[in-house]
C-alpha positions, 0 to 999 in steps of 0.5 A, spaced: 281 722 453 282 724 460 287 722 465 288 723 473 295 727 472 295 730 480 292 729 486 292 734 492 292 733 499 292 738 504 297 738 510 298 743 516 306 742 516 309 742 509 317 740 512 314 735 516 309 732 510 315 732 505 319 727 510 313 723 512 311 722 504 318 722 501 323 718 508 316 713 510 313 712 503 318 712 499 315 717 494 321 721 489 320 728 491 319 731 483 318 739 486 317 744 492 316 750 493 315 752 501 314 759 500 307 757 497 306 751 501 306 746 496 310 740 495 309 734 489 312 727 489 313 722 483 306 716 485 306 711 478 302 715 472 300 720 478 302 725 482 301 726 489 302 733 491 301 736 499 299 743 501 297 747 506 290 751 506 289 756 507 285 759 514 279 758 511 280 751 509 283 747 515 277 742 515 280 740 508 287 737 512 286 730 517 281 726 512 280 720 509 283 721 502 279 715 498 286 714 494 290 707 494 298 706 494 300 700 492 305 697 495 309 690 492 309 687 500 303 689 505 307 685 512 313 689 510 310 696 509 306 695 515 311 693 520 317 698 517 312 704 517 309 702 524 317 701 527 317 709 523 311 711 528 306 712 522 299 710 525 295 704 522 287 706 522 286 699 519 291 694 519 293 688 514 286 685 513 284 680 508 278 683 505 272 679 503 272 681 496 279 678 495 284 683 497 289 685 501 289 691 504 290 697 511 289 704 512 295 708 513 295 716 515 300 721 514 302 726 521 296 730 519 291 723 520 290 724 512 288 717 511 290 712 506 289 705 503 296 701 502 293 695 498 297 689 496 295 687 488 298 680 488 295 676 493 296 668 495 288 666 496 288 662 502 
């Protein structure tokens, strides 16, 4: 059977990536290699890995990435990000599916969901 083992997002300035996605997101750096550019973090089951592309491929960085964090408390995680600078593409917004998400994006403008799993219906 297969499973997701990594996911791959490209970035322009590894250094300032790797602090963003450990300090900011709270991701535990598992391996570095800046000499290749390239960097990956401990993300649940998965792992998260950042890279700089190469010239032919900078329309890879700066995009919508499709892929989910879960965060345990949406509010707390949007303000303490917000108060670190990060930039919201959606806010905390109650969807009409039932869940409880906002888009975040790393300094690059790769974009993520943060979605709260466990939420009180209202």
């Amino acid at each position: 059977m297969l499973h997701i083992a990594y996911v791959n997002v490209f970035v322009r300035d590894l250094d300032r990536a790797t602090v963003f996605y450990r300090d900011a997101l709270g991701l535990q750096p598992q391996y570095a290699s800046p000499e290749h550019g390239y960097a990956s973090f401990a993300a649940g089951g998965v792992r998260l890995g950042i890279a700089v592309p190469g010239p032919e491929q900078s329309e890879l960085v700066g995009r919508h990435t499709g892929v989910g964090l879960e965060v345990a408390d949406l509010e707390a995680a949007y303000e303490r990000l917000s108060g670190l600078g990060a930039h919201f593409a959606m806010p905390p917004t109650r969807q009409p599916w039932g869940g409880f998400m906002a888009m975040v994006a790393d300094p690059d403008g790769n974009v993520f969901y943060l979605e709260q799993v466990a939420v009180e219906r209202s």
